[in-house]
C-alpha positions in Angstrom: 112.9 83.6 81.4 112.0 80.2 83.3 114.7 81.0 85.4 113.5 84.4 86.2 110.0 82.7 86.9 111.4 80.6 90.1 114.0 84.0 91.1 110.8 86.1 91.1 109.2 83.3 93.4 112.3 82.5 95.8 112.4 86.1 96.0 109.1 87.1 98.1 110.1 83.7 99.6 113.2 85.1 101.2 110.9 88.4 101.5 108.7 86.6 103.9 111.7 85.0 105.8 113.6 88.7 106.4 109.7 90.0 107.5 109.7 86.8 110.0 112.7 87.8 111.5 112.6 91.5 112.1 109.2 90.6 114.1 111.3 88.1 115.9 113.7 90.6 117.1 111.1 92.9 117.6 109.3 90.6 119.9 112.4 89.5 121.9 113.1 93.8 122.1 109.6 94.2 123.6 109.6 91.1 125.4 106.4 89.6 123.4 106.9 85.7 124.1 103.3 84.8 122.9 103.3 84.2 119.7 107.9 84.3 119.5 107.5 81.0 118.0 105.3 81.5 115.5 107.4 83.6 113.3 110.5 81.0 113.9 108.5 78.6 111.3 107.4 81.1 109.0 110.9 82.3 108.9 112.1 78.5 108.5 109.3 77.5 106.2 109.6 80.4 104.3 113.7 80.2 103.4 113.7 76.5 102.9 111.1 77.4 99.8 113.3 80.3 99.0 116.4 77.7 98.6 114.1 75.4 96.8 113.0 77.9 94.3 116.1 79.3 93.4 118.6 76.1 93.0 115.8 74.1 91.2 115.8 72.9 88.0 113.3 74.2 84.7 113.1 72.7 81.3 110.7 74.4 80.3 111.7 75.3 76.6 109.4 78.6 76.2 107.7 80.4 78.9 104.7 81.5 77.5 102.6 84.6 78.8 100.1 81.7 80.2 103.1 80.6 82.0 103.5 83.8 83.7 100.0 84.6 84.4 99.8 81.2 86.1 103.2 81.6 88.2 101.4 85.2 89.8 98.5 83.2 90.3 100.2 80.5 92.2 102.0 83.1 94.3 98.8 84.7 95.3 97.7 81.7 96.4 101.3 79.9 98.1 102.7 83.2 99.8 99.6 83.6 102.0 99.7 80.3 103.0 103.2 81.0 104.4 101.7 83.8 106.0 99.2 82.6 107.3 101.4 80.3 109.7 102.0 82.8 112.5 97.7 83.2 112.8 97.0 79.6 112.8 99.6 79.1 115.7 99.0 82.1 117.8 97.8 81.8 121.2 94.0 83.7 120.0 93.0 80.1 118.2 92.1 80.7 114.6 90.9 78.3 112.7 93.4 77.9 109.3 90.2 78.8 107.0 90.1 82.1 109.4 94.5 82.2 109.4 94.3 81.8 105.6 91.4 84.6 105.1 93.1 87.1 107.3 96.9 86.1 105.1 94.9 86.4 101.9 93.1 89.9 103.1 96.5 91.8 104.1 98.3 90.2 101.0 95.8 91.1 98.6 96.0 94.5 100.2 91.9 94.5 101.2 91.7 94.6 105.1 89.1 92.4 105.8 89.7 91.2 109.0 88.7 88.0 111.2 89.8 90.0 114.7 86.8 91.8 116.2 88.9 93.8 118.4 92.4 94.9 117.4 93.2 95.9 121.3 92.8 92.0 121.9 96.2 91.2 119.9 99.4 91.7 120.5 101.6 94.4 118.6 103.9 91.6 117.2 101.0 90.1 114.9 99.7 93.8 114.7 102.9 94.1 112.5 102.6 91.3 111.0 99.4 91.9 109.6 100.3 95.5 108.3 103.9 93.5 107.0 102.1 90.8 104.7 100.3 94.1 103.1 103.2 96.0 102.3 104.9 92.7 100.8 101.3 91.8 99.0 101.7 95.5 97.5 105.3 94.7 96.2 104.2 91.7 94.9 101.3 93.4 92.9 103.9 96.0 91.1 106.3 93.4 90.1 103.5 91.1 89.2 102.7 94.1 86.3 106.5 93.7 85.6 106.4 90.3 85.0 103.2 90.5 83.0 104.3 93.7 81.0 103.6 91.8 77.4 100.3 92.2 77.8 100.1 95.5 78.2 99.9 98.3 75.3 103.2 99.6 73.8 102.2 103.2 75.7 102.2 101.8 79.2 105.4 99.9 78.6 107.1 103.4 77.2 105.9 104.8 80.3 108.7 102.4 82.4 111.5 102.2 79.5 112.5 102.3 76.0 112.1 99.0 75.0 108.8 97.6 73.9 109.7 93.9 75.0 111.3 93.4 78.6 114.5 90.5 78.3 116.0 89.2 82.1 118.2 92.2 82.6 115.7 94.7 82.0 113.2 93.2 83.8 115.2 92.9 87.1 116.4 96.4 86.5 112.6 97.7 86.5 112.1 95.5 89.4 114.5 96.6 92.1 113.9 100.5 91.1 110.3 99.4 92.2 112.0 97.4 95.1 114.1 101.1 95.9 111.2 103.4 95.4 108.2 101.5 97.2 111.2 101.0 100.2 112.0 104.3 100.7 108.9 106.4 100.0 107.8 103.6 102.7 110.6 105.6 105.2 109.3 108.6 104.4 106.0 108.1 105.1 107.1 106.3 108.4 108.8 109.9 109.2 106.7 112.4 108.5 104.4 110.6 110.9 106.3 110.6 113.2 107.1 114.4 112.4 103.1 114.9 113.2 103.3 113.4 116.7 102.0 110.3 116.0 103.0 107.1 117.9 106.0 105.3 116.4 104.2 101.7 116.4 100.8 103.3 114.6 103.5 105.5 112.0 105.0 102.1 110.6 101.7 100.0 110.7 99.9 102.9 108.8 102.8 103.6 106.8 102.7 99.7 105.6 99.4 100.0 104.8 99.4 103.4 103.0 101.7 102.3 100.2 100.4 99.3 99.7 96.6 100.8 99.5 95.9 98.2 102.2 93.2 98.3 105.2 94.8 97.4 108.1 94.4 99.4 111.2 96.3 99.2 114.1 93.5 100.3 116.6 89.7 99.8 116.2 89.3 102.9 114.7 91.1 105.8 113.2 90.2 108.4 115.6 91.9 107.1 118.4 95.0 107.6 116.3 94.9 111.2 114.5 93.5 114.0 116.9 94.4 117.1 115.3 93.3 119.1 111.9 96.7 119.3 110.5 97.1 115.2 111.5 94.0 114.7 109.2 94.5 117.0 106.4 98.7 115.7 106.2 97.3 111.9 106.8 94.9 112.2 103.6 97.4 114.0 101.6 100.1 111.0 102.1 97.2 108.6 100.7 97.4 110.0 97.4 100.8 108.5 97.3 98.6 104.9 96.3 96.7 107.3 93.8 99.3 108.5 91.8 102.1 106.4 90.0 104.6 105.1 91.9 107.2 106.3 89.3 106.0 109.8 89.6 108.0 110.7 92.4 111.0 109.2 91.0 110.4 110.5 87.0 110.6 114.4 88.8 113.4 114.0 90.6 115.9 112.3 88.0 113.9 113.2 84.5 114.5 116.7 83.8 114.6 116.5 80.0 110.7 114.8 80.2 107.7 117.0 78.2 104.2 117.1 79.4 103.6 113.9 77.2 105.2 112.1 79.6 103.2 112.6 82.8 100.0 112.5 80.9 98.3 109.9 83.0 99.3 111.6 86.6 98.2 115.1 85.0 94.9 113.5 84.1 94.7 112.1 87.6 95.5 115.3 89.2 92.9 117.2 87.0 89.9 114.6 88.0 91.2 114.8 91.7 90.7 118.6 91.9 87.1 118.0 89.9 86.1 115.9 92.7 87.5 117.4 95.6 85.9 120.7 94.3 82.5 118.9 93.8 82.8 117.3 97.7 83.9 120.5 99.4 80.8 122.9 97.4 78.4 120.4 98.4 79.3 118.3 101.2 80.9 120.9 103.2 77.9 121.3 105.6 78.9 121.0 109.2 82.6 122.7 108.6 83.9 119.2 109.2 85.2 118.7 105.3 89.0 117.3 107.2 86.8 113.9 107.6 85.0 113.6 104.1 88.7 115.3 102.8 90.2 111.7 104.2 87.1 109.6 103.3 87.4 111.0 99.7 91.5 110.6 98.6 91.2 106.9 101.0 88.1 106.0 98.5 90.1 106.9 95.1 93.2 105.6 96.4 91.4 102.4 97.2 92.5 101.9 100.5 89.2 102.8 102.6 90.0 104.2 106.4 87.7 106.7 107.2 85.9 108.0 110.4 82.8 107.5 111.7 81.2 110.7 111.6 80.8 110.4 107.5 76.9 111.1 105.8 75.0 107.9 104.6 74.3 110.0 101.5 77.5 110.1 100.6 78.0 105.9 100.3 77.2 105.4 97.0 79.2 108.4 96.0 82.3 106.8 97.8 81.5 103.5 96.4 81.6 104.9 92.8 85.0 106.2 93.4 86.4 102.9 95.1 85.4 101.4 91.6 87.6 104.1 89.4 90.3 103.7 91.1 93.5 105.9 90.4 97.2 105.4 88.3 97.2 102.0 87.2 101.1 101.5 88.2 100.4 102.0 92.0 99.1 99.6 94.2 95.7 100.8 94.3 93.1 98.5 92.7 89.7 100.3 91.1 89.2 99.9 87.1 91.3 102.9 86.2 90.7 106.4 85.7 92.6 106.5 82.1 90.4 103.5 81.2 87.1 104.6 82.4 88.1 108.0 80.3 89.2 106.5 77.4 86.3 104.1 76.9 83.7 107.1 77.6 85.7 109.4 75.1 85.7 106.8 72.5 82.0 105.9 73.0 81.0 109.6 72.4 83.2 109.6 69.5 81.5 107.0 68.2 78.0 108.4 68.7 78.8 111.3 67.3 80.9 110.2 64.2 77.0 108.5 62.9 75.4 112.0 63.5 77.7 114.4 62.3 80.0 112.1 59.4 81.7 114.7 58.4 83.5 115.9 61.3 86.6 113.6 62.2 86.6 112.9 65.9 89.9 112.4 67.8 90.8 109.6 70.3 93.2 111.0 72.4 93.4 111.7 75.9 94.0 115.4 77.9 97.9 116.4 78.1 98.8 113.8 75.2 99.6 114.3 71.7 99.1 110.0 71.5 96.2 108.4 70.3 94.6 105.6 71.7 94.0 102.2 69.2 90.5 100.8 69.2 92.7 97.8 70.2 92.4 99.1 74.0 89.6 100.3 73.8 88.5 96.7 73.2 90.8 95.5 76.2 89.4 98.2 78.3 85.6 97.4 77.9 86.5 93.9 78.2 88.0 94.5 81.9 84.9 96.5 82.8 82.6 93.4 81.3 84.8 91.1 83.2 84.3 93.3 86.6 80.7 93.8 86.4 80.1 89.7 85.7 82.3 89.1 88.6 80.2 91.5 91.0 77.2 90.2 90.0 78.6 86.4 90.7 79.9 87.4 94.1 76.9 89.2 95.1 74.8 85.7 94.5 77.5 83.9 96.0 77.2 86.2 99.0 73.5 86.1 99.1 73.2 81.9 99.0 75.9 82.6 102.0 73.7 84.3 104.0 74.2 87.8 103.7 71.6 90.4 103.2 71.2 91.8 99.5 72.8 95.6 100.2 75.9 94.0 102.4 76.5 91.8 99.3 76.4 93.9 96.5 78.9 96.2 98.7 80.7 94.0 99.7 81.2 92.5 96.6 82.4 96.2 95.2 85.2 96.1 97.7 86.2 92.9 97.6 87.0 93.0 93.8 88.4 96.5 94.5 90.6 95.5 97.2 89.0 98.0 99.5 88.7 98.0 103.2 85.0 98.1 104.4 84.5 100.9 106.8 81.6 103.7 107.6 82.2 105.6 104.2 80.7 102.8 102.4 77.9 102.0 105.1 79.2 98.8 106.1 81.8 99.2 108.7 80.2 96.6 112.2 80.5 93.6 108.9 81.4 90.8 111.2 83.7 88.4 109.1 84.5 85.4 111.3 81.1 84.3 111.6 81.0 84.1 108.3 80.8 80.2 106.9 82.8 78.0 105.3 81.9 78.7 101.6 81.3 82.8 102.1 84.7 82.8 103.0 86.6 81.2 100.7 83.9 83.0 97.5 85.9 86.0 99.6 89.5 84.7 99.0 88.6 83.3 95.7 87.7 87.2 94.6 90.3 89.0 96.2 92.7 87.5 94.3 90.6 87.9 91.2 90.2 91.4 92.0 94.2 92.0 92.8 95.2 89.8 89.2 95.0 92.4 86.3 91.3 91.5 84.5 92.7 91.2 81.6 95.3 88.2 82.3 92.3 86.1 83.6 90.7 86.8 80.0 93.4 85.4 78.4 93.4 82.1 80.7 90.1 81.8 79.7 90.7 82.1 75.9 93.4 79.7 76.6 91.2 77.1 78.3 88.1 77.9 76.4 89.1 78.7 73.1 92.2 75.9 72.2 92.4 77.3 68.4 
């Protein structure tokens, strides 16, 4: 498995390198010599450290799940610096805190951006940004793989039969991820293109849509869909980042499968027609419900376009919905609808089991004959108690910064959320480059935090804290 440590890091290594050099060939194609050389030493940089990691030597005896948690940690944290290289040495003159924020942002799948005007750049790093999102987003799904032992025995039955992954099943579940997230990646990029959309904006949004990332490539989104059907399509497509990833995949090849087996996209499904139901009944005022329709399934999927013609009133509802989240095998962030659920059925279990003794009270979730342990229950509220402590620290952090109290707080919500900031959430003219020093990396420091699975940092910090 130490081996498989260093292949998983040479790997987005040689990921980044391939990325370099289709934007070289792309710029030599459209004859965009600014920033040509640029991508030459990310593509250098970025295969020497491929070599390295894969022909170097470990003797490392047993690779502990500390191990692992740390190796995702440091990619979070290396692979944006590679990234970063082509904005610190284009022509626009970024600073490399600025370079490094705007690598950690698409990587993390978040969107902040340092770029006031997207028209000013050139469509090569326009691709680039949208690139290190869909490779950040790749990165997150086989960071789950590597880290499947600390997830409960009904998640890991949800990807294959054995309970404890060895090398060969591990890279088996990784390049069907590798195969799915590649191709439903084509397929979005076509059936934008099917709507009339502009090829250049149909693979920049289709990078961003399955990776749940921000990234625009114009100012805003209404310079890019113009027609009803455009809209309605575009917000259908980001459910794709709501839903598991294996979902397409599991109805196409498992035929055999009960209902059991989809429980958590079933689950997802039922709570997306609750609140699309609830939106259209009462936010449906001015017969424009095609703009709150893509506000709403960009909120839950966690990837945050919207237009500006949405309600203020409807911010905080947004925001509450950025903070669920969706499936947790997709690369959408949020806490989790199945976990939210669970921990709320289980607490009204509890209630009612002291008031009514006698009755016996099931933990199990809708469409599944399985009952949940108390076990995750325990991990669950743990996550949440870990999220709310982090929002509370960012929001101080961002206040000593500078920033006003109501800009912190939601900022803080989408920053742990990995969530774009835009006019659903009231907070859309944010100016991040004039941001200082310290705001900025509290930023990067929480992005990450919010990207690692919560409950891997709670056991680095039983490791560190708690050495019995």
């Amino acid at each position: 498995m130490s081996y498989l440590r260093l292949i998983y890091l040479s790997f987005f290594c040689a990921l980044i390198s391939v990325l370099s050099f289709f934007n070289i060939i792309y710029s030599y194609y459209f004859n965009l010599y600014l920033n040509l050389n640029t991508y030459l030493y990310s593509l250098i940089i970025s295969l020497v450290l491929s070599i390295f990691f894969y022909y170097i030597q470990n003797n490392e005896s047993k690779f502990t799940i500390y191990s692992k948690i740390l190796t995702v940690l440091l990619g979070y944290f290396l692979l944006p610096l590679i990234i970063s290289i082509p904005f610190y040495f284009s022509i626009y003159n970024l600073s490399f805190i600025n370079s490094y924020f705007e690598a950690i942002s698409g990587f993390t799948s978040t969107g902040f951006s340092v770029f006031p005007n997207i028209k000013h750049i050139d469509q090569s790093l326009i691709l680039w940004r949208s690139s290190s999102q869909w490779i950040g987003g790749l990165y997150f799904l086989f960071s789950i793989i590597f880290l499947i032992d600390i997830f409960d025995n009904s998640f890991k039955k949800s990807l294959t039969n054995f309970l404890s992954f060895n090398k060969d099943e591990t890279i088996k579940q990784s390049l069907k991820i590798f195969f799915l997230y590649t191709g439903l990646t084509i397929i979005i990029f076509i059936i934008l293109n099917l709507l009339k959309i502009r090829s250049f904006n149909s693979l920049n949004l289709a990078l961003s849509i399955i990776s749940s990332g921000g990234f625009l490539p114009s100012n805003d989104l209404g310079s890019i869909l113009n027609t009803n059907i455009q809209i309605i399509i575009f917000s259908l497509l980001l459910l794709i980042s709501f839903f598991s990833i294996f979902l397409t995949y599991n109805l196409l090849f498992y035929k055999n499968r009960n209902i059991d087996f989809f429980h958590e996209d079933l689950n997802l499904f039922f709570y997306f027609l609750v609140i699309l139901s609830f939106f259209f009944l009462f936010f449906n005022f001015d017969n424009n419900f095609g703009h709150i329709f893509l506000s709403l399934t960009s909120s839950i999927s966690n990837i945050g376009f919207s237009f500006t013609s949405i309600p203020n009133n409807l911010n905080f509802l947004l925001l509450i919905l950025v903070i669920i989240g969706g499936s947790f095998f997709s690369t959408s962030s949020g806490l989790g609808f199945l976990k939210i659920y669970s921990l709320l059925k289980f607490s009204i279990n509890e209630v009612l089991s002291h008031t009514r003794p006698k009755n016996i009270y099931i933990n199990k979730l809708l469409f599944s004959k399985t009952n949940f342990k108390t076990e995750e229950t325990y991990k669950y509220f743990l996550s949440i108690l870990v999220f709310i402590i982090s929002l509370f620290a960012l929001t101080i952090f961002l206040s000593i910064g500078g920033v006003d109290f109501e800009s912190s707080f939601k900022l803080s919500i989408l920053t742990l959320m990995n969530t774009v900031n835009s006019s659903s959430y009231g907070i859309d003219d944010f100016n991040f480059n004039n941001l200082n020093f310290f705001t900025k990396n509290c930023l990067i420091i929480f992005m990450i935090i919010g990207r690692v699975e919560l409950l891997s940092l709670l056991i680095i910090l039983k490791k560190f804290l708690f050495k019995s």
